[in-house]
N, C-alpha and C positions, 0 to 999 in steps of 0.2 A: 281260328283259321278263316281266311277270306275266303269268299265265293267267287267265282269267276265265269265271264260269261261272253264268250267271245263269239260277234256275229259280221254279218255285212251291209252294210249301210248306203242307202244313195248321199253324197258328198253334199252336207246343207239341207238336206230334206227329210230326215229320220223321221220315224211317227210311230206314237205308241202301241201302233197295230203289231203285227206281227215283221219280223223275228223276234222285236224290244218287246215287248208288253207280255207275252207269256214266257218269256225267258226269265224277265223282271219281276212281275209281281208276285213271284212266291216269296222272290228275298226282302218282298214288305217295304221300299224303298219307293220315292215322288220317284214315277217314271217321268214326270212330267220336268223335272231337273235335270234326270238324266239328259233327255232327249234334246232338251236345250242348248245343255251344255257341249252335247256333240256335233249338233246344228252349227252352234257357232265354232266349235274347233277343225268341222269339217268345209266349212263355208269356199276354201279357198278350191276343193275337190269339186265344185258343182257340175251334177253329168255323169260320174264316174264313181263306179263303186269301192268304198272304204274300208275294212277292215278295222274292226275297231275294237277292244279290251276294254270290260267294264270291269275294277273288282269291287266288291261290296264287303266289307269287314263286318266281325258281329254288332259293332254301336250302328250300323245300317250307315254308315259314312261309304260314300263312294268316291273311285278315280276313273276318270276317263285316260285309257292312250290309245292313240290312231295313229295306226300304219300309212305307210301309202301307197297307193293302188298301183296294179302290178308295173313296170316297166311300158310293156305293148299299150297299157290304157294313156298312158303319161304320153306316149308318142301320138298316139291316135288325137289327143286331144290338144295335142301343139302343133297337128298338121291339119285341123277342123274337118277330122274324115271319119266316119263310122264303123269303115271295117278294114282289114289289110287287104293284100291281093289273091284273091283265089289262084292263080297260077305263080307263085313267086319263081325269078328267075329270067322270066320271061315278059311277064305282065308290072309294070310298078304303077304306085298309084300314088305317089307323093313323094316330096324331096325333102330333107331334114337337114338342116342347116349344122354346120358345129357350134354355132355358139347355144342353136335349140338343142342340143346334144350335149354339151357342157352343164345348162340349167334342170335337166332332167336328172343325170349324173348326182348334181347337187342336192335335187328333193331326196333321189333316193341313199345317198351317202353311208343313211346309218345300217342300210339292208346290203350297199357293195362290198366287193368279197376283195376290192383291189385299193391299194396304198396310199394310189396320188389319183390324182384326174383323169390324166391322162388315160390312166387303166381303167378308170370308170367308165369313159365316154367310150372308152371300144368296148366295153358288155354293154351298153345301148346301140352301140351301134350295131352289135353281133344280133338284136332283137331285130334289127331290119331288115338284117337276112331274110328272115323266114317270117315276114311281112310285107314283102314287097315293097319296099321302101328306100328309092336313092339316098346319096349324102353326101350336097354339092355335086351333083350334077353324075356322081358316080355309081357303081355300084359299091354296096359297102364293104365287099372284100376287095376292093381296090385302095379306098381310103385310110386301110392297114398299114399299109404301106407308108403313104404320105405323113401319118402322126411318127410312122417308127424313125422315118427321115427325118422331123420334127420341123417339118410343114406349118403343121397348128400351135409349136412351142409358145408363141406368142401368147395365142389365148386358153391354152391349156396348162401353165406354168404354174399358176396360180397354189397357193394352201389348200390343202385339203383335209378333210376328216380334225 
């Protein structure tokens, strides 16, 4: 039976300190592969905390899989802003584009709960709700609308999943 050992990582910067290295070194395993190995799988996250799955079988063989970080991080970090808006509703602190809303959509694909795109890009965009965050110049229960019209058919048409 494999061990499992699931923690949270900065995106490209893991270190055998803590969480990895006392989680790790009981199951006897180069942390120092490990951590490598998630450095460079996590590389394209830098900034932003990861989620990451180690399991370790009994020959001490390990696999890395990395999730990706939550929805709100992925926006935060395609609008270069640190925090959403303390007053949402009233207050907004950045504007999210759809096509920035399509490619988030796309990281997170394997975690959406919806069919096509289209339904994905409005669970990101329902995250801007309660973020303070326009989309195209709207608010984003306004922009509901305009996709169910098929406003964005164009760039939301596309394959999905």
């Amino acid at each position: 039976m494999a061990d499992v050992v699931e923690v949270l990582v900065p995106g490209g910067k893991a270190n055998p300190g803590p969480p990895l290295g006392p989680s790790l070194g009981p199951l006897g395993i180069n942390i120092k592969k490990v951590v490598d190995e998630i450095n460079a799988k996590t590389a394209s996250f830098n900034g932003m905390t990861v989620p990451v799955k180690i399991s370790v079988d009994a020959k001490k063989n390990f696999t890395v899989e990395v999730g990706t970080p939550p929805t709100s991080a992925l926006i935060l970090s395609e609008l270069k802003l640190t925090k959403g808006s303390g007053a949402t509703g009233t207050n907004f602190v950045g504007d999210l584009t759809i096509d920035q809303a399509a490619r988030i959509a796309e990281m997170k694909k394997e975690e959406m709960l919806s069919y096509n795109l289209k339904g994905a890009v409005k669970e990101v965009i329902g995250t801007c709700v309660s973020m303070g965050i326009t989309v195209e110049g709207k608010k984003p229960k306004e922009i509901f609308a305009d996709i169910d019209a098929g406003k964005y058919d164009d760039k939301l048409s596309k394959p999905y999943k």
